[in-house]
Structure formats: structure tokens, C-alpha cells
VEXFI-899451 format. One record per residue (C-alpha): residue number from 1; residue in three letters; x, y, z. Coordinates in nm, 2 decimals, padded with zeros to 4 digits. Layout:
# residues N
site nr->NUM | rest->ALA | X->X | Y->Y | Z->Z
...
//
This chain:
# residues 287
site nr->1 | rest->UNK | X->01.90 | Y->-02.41 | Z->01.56
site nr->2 | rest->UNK | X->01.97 | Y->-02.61 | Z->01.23
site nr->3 | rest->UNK | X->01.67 | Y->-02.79 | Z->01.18
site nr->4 | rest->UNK | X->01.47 | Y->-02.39 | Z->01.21
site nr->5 | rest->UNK | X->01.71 | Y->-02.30 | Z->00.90
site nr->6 | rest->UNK | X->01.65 | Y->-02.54 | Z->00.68
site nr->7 | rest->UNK | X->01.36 | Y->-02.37 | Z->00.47
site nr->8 | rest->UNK | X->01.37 | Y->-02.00 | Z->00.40
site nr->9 | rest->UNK | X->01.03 | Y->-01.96 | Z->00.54
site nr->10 | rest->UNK | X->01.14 | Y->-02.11 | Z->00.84
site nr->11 | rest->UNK | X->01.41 | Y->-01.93 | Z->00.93
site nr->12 | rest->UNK | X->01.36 | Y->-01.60 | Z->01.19
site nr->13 | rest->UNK | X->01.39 | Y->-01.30 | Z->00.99
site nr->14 | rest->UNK | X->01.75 | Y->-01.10 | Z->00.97
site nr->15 | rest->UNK | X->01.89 | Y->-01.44 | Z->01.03
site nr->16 | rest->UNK | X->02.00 | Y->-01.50 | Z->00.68
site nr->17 | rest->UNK | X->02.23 | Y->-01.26 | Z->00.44
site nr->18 | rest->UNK | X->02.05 | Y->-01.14 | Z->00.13
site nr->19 | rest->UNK | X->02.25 | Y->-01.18 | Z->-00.21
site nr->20 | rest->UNK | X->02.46 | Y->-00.91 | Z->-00.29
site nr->21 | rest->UNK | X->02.26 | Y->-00.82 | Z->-00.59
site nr->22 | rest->UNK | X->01.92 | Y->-00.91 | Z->-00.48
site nr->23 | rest->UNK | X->01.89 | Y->-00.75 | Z->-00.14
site nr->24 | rest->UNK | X->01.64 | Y->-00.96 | Z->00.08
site nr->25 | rest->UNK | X->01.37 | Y->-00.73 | Z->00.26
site nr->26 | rest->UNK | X->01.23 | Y->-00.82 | Z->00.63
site nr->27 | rest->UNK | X->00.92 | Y->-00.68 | Z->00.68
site nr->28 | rest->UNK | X->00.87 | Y->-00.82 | Z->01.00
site nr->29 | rest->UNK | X->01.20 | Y->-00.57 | Z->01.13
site nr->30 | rest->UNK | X->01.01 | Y->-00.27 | Z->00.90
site nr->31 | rest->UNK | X->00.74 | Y->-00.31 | Z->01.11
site nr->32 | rest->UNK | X->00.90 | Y->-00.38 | Z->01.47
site nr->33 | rest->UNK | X->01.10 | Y->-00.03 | Z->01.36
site nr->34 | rest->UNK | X->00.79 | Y->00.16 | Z->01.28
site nr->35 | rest->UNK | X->00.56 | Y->00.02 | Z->01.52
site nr->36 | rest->UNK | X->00.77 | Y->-00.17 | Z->01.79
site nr->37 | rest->UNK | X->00.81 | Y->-00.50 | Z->01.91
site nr->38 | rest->UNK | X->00.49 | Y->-00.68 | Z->01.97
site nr->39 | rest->UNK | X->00.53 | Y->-00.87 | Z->02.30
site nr->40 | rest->UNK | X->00.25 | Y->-01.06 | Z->02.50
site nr->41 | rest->UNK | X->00.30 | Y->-01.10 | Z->02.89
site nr->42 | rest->UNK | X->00.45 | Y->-00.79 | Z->02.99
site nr->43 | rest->UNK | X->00.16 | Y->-00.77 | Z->03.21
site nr->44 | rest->UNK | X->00.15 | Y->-01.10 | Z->03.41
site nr->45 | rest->UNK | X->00.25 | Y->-01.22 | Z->03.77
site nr->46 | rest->UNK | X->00.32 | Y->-01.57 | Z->03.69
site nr->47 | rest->UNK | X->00.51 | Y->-01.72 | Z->03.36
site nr->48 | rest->UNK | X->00.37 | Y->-02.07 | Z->03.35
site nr->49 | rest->UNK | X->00.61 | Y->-02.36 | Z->03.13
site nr->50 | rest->UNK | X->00.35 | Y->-02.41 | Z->02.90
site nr->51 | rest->UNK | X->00.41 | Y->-02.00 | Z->02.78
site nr->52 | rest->UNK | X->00.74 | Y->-02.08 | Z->02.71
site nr->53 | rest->UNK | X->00.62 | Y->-02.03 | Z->02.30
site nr->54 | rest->UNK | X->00.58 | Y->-01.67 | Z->02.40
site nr->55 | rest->UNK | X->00.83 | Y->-01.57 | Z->02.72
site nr->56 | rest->UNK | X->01.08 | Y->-01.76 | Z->02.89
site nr->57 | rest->UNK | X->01.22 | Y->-01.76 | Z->03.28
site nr->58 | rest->UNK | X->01.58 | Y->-01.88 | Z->03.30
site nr->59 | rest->UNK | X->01.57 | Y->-01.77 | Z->03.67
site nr->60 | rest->UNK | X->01.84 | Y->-01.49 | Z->03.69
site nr->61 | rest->UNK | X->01.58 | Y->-01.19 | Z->03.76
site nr->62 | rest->UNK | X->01.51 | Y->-01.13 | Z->03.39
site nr->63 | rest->UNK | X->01.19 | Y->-01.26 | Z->03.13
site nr->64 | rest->UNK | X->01.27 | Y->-01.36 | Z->02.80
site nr->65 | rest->UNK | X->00.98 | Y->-01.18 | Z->02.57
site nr->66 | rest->UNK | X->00.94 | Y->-01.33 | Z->02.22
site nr->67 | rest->UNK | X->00.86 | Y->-01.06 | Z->01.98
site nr->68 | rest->UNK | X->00.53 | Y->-01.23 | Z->01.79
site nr->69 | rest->UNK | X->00.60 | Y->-01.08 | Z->01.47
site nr->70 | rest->UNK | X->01.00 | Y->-01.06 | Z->01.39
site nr->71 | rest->UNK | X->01.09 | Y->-01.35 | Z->01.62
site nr->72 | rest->UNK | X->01.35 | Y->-01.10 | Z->01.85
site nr->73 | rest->UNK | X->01.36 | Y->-01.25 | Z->02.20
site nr->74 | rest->UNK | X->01.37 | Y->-00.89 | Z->02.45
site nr->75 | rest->UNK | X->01.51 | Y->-00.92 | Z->02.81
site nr->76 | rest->UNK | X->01.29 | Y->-00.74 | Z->03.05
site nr->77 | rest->UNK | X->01.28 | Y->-00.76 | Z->03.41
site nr->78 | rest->UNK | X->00.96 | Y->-00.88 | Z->03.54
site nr->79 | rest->UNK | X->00.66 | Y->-00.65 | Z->03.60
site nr->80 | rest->UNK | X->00.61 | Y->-00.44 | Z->03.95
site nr->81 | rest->UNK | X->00.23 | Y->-00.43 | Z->03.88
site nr->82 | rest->UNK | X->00.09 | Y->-00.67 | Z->03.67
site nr->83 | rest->UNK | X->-00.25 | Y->-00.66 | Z->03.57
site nr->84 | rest->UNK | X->-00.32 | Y->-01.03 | Z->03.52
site nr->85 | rest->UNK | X->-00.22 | Y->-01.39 | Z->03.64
site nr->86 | rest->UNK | X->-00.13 | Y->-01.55 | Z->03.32
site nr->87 | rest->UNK | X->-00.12 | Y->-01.52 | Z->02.94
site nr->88 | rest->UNK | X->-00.48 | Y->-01.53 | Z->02.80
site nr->89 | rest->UNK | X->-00.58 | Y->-01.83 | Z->02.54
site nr->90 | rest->UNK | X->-00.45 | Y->-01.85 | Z->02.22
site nr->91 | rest->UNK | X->-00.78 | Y->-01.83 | Z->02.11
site nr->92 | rest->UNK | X->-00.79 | Y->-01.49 | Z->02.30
site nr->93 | rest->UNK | X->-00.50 | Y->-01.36 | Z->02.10
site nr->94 | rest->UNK | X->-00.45 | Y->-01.16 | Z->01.79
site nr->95 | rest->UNK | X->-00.10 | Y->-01.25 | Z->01.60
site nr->96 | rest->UNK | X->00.00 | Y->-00.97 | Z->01.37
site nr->97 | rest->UNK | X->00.12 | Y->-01.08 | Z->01.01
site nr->98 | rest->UNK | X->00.42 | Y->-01.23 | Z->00.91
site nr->99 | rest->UNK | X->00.58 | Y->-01.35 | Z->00.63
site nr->100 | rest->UNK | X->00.43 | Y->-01.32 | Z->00.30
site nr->101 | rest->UNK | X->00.09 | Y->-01.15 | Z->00.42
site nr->102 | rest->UNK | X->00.25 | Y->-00.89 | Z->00.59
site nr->103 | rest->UNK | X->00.46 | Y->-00.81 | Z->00.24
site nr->104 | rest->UNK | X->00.14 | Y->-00.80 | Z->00.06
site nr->105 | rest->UNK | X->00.00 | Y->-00.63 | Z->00.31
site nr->106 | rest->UNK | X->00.31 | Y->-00.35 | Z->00.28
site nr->107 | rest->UNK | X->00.26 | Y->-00.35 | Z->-00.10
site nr->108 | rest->UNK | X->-00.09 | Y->-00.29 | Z->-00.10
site nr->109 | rest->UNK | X->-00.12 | Y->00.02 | Z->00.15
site nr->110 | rest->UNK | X->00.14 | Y->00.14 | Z->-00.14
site nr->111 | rest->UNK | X->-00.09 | Y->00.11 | Z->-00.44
site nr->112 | rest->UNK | X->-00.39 | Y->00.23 | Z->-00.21
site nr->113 | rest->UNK | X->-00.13 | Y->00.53 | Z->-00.15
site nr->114 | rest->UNK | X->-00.09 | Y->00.59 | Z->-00.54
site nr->115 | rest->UNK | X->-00.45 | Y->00.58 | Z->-00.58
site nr->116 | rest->UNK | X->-00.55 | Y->00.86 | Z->-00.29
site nr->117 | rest->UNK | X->-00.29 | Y->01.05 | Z->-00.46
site nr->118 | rest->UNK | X->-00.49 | Y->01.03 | Z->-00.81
site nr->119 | rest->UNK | X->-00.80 | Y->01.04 | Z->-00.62
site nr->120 | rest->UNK | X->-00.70 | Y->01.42 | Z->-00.47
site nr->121 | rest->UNK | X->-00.55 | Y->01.49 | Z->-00.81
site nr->122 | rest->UNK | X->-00.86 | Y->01.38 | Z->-01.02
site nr->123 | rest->UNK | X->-01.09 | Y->01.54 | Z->-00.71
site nr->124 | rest->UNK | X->-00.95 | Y->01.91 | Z->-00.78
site nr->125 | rest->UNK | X->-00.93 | Y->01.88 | Z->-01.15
site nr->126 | rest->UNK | X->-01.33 | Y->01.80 | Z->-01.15
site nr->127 | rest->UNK | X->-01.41 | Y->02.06 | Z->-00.87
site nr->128 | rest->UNK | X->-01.26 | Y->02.29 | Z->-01.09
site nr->129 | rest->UNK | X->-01.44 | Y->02.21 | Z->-01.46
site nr->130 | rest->UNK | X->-01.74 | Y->02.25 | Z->-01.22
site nr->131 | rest->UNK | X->-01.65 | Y->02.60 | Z->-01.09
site nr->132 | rest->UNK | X->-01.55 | Y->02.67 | Z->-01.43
site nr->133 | rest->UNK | X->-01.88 | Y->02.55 | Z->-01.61
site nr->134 | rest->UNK | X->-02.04 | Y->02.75 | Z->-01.31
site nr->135 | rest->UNK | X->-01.89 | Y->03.06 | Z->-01.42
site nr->136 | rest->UNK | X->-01.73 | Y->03.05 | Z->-01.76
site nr->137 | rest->UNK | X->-01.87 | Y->03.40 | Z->-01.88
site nr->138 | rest->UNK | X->-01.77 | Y->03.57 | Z->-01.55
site nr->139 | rest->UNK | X->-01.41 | Y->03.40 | Z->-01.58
site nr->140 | rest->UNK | X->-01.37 | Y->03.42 | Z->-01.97
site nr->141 | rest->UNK | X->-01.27 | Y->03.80 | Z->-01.97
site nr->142 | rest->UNK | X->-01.05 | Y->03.77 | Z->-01.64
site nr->143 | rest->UNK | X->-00.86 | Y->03.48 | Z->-01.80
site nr->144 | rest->UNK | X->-00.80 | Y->03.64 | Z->-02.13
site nr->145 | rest->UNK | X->-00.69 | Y->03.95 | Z->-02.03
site nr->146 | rest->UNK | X->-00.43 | Y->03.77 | Z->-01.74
site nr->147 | rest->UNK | X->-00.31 | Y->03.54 | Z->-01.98
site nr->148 | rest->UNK | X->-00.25 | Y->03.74 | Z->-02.24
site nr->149 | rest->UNK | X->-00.07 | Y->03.95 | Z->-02.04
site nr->150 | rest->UNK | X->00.15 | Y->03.69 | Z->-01.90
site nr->151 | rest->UNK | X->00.24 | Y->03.49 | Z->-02.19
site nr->152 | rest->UNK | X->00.29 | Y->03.84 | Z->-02.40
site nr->153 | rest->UNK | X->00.57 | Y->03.93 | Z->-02.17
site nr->154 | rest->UNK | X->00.78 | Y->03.61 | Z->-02.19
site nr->155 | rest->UNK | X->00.80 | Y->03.66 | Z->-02.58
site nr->156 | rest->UNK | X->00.48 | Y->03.43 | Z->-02.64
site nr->157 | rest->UNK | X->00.22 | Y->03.50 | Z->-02.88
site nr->158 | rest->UNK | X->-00.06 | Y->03.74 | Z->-02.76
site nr->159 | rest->UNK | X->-00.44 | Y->03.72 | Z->-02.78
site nr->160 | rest->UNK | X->-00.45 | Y->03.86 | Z->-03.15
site nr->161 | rest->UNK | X->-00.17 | Y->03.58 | Z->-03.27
site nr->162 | rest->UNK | X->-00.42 | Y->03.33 | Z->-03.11
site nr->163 | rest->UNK | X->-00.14 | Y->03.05 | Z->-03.02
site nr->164 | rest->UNK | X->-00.01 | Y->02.92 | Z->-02.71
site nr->165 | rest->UNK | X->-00.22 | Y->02.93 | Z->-02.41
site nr->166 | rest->UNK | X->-00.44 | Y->03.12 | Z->-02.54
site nr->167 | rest->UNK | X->-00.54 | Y->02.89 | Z->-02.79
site nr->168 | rest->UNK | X->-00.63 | Y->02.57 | Z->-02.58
site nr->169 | rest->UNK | X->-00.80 | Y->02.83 | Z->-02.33
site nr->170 | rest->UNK | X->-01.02 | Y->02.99 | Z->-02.61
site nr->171 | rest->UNK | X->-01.12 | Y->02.63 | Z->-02.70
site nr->172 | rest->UNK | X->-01.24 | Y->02.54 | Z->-02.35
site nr->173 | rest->UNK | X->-01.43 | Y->02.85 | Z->-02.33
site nr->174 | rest->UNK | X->-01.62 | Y->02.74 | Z->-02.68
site nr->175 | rest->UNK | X->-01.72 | Y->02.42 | Z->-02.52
site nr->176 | rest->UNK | X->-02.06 | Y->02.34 | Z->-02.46
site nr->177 | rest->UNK | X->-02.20 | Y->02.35 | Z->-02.15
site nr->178 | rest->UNK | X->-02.36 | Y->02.03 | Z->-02.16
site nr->179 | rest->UNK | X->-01.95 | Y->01.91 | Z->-02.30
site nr->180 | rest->UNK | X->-01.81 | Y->02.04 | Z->-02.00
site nr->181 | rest->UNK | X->-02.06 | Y->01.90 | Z->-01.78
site nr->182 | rest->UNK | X->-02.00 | Y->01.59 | Z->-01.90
site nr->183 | rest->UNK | X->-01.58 | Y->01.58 | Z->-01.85
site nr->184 | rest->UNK | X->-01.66 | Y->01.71 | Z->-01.49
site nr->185 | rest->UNK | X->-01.86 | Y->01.44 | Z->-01.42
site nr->186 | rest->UNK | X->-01.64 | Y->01.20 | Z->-01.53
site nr->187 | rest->UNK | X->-01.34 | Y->01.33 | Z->-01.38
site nr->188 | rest->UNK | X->-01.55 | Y->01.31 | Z->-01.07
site nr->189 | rest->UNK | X->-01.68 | Y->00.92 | Z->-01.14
site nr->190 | rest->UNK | X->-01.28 | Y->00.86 | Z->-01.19
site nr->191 | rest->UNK | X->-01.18 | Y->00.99 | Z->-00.86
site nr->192 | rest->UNK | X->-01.39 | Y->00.82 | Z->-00.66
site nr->193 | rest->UNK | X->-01.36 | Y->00.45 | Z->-00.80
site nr->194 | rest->UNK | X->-00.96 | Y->00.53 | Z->-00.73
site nr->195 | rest->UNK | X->-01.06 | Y->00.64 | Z->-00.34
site nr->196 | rest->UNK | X->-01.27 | Y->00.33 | Z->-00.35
site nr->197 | rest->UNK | X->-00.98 | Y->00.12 | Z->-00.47
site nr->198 | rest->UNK | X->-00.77 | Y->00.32 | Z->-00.20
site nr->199 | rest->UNK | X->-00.96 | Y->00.22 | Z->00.07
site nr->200 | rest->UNK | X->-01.01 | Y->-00.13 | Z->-00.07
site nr->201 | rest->UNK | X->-00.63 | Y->-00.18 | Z->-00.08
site nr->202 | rest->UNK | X->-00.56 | Y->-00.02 | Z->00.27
site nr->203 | rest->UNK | X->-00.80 | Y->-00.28 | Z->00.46
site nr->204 | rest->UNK | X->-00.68 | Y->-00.60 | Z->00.18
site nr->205 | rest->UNK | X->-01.00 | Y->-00.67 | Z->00.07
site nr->206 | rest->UNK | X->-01.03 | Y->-00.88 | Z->-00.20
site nr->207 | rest->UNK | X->-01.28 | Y->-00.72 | Z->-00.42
site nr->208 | rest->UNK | X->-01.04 | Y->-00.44 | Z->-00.42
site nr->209 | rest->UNK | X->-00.74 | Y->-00.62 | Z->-00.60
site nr->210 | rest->UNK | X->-00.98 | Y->-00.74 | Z->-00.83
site nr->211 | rest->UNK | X->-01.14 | Y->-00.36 | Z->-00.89
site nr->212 | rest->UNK | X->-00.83 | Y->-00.24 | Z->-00.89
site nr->213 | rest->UNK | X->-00.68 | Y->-00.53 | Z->-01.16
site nr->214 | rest->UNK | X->-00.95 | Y->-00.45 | Z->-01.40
site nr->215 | rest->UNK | X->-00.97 | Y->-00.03 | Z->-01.36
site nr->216 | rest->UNK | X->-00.59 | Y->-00.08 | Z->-01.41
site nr->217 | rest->UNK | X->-00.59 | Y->-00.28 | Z->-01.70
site nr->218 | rest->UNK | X->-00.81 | Y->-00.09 | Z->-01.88
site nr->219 | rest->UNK | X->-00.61 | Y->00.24 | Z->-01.84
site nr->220 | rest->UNK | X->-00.35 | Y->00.04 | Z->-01.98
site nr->221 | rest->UNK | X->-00.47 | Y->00.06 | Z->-02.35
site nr->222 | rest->UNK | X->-00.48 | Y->00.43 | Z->-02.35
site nr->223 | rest->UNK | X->-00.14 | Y->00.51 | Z->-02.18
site nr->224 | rest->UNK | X->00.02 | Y->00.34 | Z->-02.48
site nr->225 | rest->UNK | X->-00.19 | Y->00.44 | Z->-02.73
site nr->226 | rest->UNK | X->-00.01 | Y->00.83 | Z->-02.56
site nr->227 | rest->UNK | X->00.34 | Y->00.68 | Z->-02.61
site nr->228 | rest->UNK | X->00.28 | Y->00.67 | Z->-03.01
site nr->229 | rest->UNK | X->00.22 | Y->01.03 | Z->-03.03
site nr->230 | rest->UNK | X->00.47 | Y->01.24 | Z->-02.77
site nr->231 | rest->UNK | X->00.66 | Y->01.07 | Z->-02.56
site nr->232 | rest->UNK | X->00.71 | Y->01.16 | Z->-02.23
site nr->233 | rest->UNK | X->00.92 | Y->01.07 | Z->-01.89
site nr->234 | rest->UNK | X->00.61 | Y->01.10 | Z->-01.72
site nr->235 | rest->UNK | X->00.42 | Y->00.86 | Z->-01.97
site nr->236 | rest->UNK | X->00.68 | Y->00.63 | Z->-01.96
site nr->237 | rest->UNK | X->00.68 | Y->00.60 | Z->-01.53
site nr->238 | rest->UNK | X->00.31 | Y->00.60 | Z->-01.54
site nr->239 | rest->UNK | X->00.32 | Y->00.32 | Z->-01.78
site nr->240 | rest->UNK | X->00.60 | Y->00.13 | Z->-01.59
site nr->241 | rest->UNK | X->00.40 | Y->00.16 | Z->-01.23
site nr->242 | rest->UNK | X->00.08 | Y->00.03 | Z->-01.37
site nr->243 | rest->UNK | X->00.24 | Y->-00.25 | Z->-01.54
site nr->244 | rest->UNK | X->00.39 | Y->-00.33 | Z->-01.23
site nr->245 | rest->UNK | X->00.04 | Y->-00.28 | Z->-01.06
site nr->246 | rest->UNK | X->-00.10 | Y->-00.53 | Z->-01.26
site nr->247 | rest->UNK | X->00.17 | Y->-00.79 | Z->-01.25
site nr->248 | rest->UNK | X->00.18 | Y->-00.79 | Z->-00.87
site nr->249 | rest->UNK | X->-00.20 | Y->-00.87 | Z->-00.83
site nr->250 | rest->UNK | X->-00.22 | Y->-01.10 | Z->-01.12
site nr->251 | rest->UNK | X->00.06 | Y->-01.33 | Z->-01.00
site nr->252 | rest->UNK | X->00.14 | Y->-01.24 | Z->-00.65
site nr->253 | rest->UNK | X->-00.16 | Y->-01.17 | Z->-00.56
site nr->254 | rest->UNK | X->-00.36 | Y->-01.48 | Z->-00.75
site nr->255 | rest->UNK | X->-00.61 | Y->-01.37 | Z->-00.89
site nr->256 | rest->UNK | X->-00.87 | Y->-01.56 | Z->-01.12
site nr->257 | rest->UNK | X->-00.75 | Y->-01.91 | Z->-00.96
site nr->258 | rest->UNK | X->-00.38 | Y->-01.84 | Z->-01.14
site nr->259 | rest->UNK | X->-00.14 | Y->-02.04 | Z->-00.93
site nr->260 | rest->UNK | X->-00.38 | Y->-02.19 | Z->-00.73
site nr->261 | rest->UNK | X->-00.61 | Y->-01.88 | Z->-00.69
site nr->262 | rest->UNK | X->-00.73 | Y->-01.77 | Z->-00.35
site nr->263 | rest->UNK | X->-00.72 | Y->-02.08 | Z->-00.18
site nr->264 | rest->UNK | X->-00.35 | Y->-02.12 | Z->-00.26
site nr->265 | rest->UNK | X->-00.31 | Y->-01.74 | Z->-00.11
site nr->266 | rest->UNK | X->-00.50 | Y->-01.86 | Z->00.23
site nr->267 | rest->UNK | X->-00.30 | Y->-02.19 | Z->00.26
site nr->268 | rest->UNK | X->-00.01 | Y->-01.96 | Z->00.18
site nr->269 | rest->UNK | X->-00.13 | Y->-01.72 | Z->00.48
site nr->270 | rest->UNK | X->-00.18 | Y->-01.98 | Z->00.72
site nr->271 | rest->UNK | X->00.18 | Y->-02.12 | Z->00.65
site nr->272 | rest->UNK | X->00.33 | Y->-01.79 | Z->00.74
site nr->273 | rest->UNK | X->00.09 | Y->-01.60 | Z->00.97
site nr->274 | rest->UNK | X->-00.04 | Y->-01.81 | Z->01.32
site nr->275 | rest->UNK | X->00.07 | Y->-02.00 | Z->01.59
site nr->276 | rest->UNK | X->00.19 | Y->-02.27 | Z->01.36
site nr->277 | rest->UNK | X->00.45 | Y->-02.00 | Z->01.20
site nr->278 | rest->UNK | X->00.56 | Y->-01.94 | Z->01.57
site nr->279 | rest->UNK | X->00.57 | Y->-02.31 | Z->01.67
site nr->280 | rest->UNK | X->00.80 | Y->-02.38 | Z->01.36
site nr->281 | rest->UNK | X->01.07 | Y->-02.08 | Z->01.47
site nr->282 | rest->UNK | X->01.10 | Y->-02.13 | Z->01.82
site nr->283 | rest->UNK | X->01.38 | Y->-02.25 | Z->01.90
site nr->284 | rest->UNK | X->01.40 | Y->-02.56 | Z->02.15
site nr->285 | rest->UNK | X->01.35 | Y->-02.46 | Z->02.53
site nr->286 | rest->UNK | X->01.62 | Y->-02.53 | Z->02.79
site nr->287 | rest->UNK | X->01.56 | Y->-02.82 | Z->03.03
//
């Protein structure tokens, strides 16, 4: 069991105490407690010694099942109807991620949350500069007289002060059409690249990371140029995400050949995700 703990890669996961200030996160249990355990064999008549990578028969009525992503080994009689012989091919089988991947793969599915967020956000606020360029005369009087109403009774300045609500309202109203049109449409444009990036991130594609790098970026400039003016909680959490946003797929993530570049992240893949990854955990079988 020694020689499987030497490297921290190596080791099963849960098998090692994080630092006390720097917890240590297993993804492989986050999964196995989400999804379950992912066990091959369950379904066979006959455990052969060369499966022994995968299940295990000591002989006293039980099969030892090795959990392919978190390394758990589950004790579970054998089956009453089993539905094959013996464990397909390796080459038949699909290991799930471990490791590294499946991290990046958690933080990803994050960002590619963040972005259908802005993406329903961004939708609604251009479907409704379109409804509004639609029908700004019939909505012009309705608004007026509503707001007026409504910001007159909380002490606020009313349509003849010409403040407040009122004010910025009055000024979207003057708008041209063709000015209107124009921040609907790229409202709209906006939403959709962040649902492209969404659904780029949620399947790890690569091109994604990279649209996603450079949209991200460029928002950047700005977000601060905002903090020099008002400054804002908001402004400051939007800022701190997207910085983190673009750190994480600049150095974690590898991109434009920085710290080896993609074929450093494939190497780094292989290490941790496959049968190799398996080979190097399993602990030695009795004789």
C-alpha cells in the first residue's frame, strides 16, 4: 500500500488529509455522491483472475467491485441473473474521468453555468428593447402616466420635475428607432455567443475555452473602466469572477502552448484518466 502513496496523483482519493488551511477537494467522491459508484461486472456469471483490476473473489460468498472512478472497493454478493459470461474488453469499455480532467471538467460545466445565466439575462433584456421599439408610442403614455404615479407617491420627483425615473425613461423614448434597433440587436448578438460558450464549456470543447478566453478578456477592459466612475459590490464580484475566469483557462487550462499547451493537457489526461491511472492504484492482489 506504500509504494501507491508515494505521489499525490497516485494515491486513491479520500486517502490523504487535506491541510488545515487548504482543504483538498475529491472530485472523484463528488461525483460517486451525485451520480454513484461506477462498477463494471455486476452483471457476470464468471470472475476470471485476469479481472482482478476491476472485481475480486476471495471465496467467502461475496465480490469485491472496484469503483472505476473514486477507487472504493464495494462488497456485493454475486448476481442471481447475470446477463453475460465475463467482463467485456477493455477496448469495449468507457472509464469515466478522474483526476485532473474530471476537476476541469467540474469547473467548466461551472463557467458554462455563469454563461446560460447571462445568456437568459441578456435574452430577456433584448426581447424586451424589441417589444419596446415595436411599440414605443403605444407604451410611451402607459409608462409615463404609471411611473409618474409611482415614483410621485414615494416622495420622488414627478413628471413636471423631470428627474428620477422619469428622466432616463423620457430619454429612451427619444431614441431613434434605428438606435434602439441597434442596442437590441446587439444585446441579442451578446446572448447568444455566451449560450455558445455555454454549450462549448458543458461538452469541454476546446474551441470553447478559447472563445470563451478571448470574449472574456475583452469585457475585461470595460468592467474597469466602470470601477473608476461608481463603484459597486456588484462591479467589484463581476470583476473578481471574470478575472478568475480568465486565469483558470489561461494557466490551468493551457492555452496558447503556455505550460506546454495542449499536448501537455493530453499527456496530463492520460496520466490521470485510463487504465494506466487504474493499474497504478490498485493495490496488489492476494495470492
Amino acid at each position: 500500500m506504500e509504494e501507491h502513496q508515494e505521489g499525490r496523483s497516485q494515491a486513491p482519493p479520500g486517502t490523504q488529509r487535506g491541510k488545515r488551511l487548504r482543504p483538498k477537494f475529491h472530485y472523484e467522491l463528488i461525483g460517486c455522491g451525485l451520480r454513484g459508484h461506477e462498477l463494471l461486472g455486476t452483471d457476470v456469471a464468471t470472475i476470471r483472475p485476469s479481472d482482478d483490476l476491476l472485481v475480486r473473489e476471495p471465496g467467502d460468498g461475496l465480490r469485491w467491485y472496484r469503483c472505476v472512478r473514486c477507487d472504493a472497493w464495494i462488497p456485493l454478493p454475486p448476481p442471481l441473473a447475470p446477463t453475460r459470461e465475463h467482463l467485456p474488453e477493455r477496448s469495449e469499455i468507457d472509464l469515466p474521468l478522474r483526476g485532473r480532467p474530471l476537476r476541469d471538467r467540474y469547473v467548466l460545466r461551472l463557467i458554462a453555468v455563469d454563461r446560460l445565466v447571462h445568456f437568459i439575462v441578456l435574452g430577456v433584456l433584448a426581447l424586451a428593447v424589441f417589444l419596446f421599439a415595436a411599440n414605443r408610442v403605444a407604451l410611451s403614455h402607459t409608462f409615463y402616466r404609471v411611473l409618474d404615479a409611482v415614483q410621485g407617491g414615494v416622495g420622488g420627483p414627478n413628471g413636471q420635475a423631470g428627474g428620477g425615473i422619469l428622466q432616463e425613461l423620457r430619454r429612451a423614448f427619444a431614441a431613434k428607432p434605428s438606435t434602439v434597433l441597434l442596442v437590441g440587436l446587439a444585446l441579442a448578438g451578446y446572448a447568444l455567443l455566451e449560450g455558445i460558450e455555454a454549450v462549448g464549456l458543458w461538452f469541454a470543447h476546446r474551441w470553447a475555452e478559447y472563445l470563451t478566453f478571448i470574449a472574456t478578456t475583452l469585457l475585461l477592459i470595460p468592467e474597469v473602466y466602470e470601477l473608476t466612475g461608481r463603484i459597486t459590490i456588484t462591479k467589484i464580484i463581476t470583476l473578481v469572477i471574470n478575472l478568475a475566469v480568465v486565469a483558470y483557462l489561461l494557466f490551468a487550462k493551457r492555452l496558447f502552448g503556455l505550460r506546454g499547451g495542449g499536448r501537455a493537457e493530453r499527456a496530463e489526461r492520460a496520466h490521470d484518466t485510463g487504465w494506466q491511472a487504474l493499474e497504478r492504484t490498485s493495490p496488489p492482489a492476494r495470492v
